[in-house]
C-alpha positions in Angstrom: -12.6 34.7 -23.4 -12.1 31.2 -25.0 -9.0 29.9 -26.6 -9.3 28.9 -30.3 -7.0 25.7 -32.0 -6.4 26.4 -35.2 -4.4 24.4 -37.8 -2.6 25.3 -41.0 -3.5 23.4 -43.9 -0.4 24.3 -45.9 2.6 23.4 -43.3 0.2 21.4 -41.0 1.6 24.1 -38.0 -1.3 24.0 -34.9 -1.3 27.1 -32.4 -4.1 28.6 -30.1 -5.2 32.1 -30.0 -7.0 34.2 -27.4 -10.3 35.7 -28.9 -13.4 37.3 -28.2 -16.7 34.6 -29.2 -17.9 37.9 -31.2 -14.6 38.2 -33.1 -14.2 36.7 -36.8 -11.6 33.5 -36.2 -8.3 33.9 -37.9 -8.0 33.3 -42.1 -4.0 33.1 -42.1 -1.4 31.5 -41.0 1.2 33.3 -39.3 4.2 31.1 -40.0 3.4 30.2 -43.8 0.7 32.9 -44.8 -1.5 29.6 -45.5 -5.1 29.0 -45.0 -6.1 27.6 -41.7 -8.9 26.0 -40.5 -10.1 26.4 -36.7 -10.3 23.2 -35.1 -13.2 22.2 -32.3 -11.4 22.2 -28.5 -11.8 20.3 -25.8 -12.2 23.4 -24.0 -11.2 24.1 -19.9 -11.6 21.2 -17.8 -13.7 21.5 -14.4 -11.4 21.6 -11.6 -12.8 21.5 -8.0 -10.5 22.7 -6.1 -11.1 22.5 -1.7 -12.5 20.3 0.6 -16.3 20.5 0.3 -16.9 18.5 -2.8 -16.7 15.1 -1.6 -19.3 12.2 -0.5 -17.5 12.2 2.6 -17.6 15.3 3.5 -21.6 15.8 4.5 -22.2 12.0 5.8 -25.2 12.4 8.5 -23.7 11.6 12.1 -25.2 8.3 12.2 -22.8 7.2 9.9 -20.0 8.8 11.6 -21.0 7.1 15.0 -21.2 3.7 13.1 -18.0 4.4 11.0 -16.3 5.2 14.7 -18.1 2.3 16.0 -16.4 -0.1 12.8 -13.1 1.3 13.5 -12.5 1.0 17.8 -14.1 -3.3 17.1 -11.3 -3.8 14.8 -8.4 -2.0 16.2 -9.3 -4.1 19.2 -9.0 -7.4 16.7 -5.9 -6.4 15.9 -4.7 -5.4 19.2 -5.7 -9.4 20.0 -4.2 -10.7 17.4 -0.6 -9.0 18.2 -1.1 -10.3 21.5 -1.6 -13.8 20.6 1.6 -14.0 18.3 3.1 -12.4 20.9 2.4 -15.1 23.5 3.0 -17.7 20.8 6.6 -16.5 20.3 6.8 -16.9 24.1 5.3 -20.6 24.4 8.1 -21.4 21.4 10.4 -20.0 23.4 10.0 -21.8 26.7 9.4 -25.1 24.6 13.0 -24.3 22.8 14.5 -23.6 26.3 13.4 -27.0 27.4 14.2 -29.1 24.7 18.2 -27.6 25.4 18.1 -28.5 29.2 17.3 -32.1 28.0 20.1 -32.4 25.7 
């Protein structure tokens, strides 16, 4: 059953009410006895709800064997990049070390 906005036209009040389609829509107000007029709703929205209603979800394996492909080539860029900051913290280190035995 569908939920109907209506809106007074005397003291301008808006409620909803729960009906049938086949029932006749409401004539009176029920805070002023006014005339009310029923007002066109957006209606329900579409929710999907679960995890079987995305793109992602039904990829063909190719592209899971080249997404998994993309992933272990730039992990290992990463992993080679930490290791070269790491060994040029080191070389600055040792250069630092030297330049205080001079002194």
């Amino acid at each position: 059953m569908p939920t109907y906005d209506y809106k007074c036209l005397e003291c301008d009040v808006q409620f909803e009410k729960f009906q049938r389609i086949t029932e006749s829509h409401i004539e009176e107000c029920p805070e002023c006895s006014g005339k009310v007029k029923r007002l066109i709703g957006a209606g329900a929205g579409l929710i999907f709800k679960g995890s079987g209603f995305y793109i992602t979800d039904y990829r063909s394996e190719g592209y899971k064997e080249s997404e998994r492909k993309d992933k272990n080539t730039s992990s290992e860029k990463s992993d080679k990049k930490e290791k070269k900051s790491e060994n040029s913290g080191e070389a600055k280190k040792k250069t630092d070390d030297s330049s205080k035995k001079s002194d």
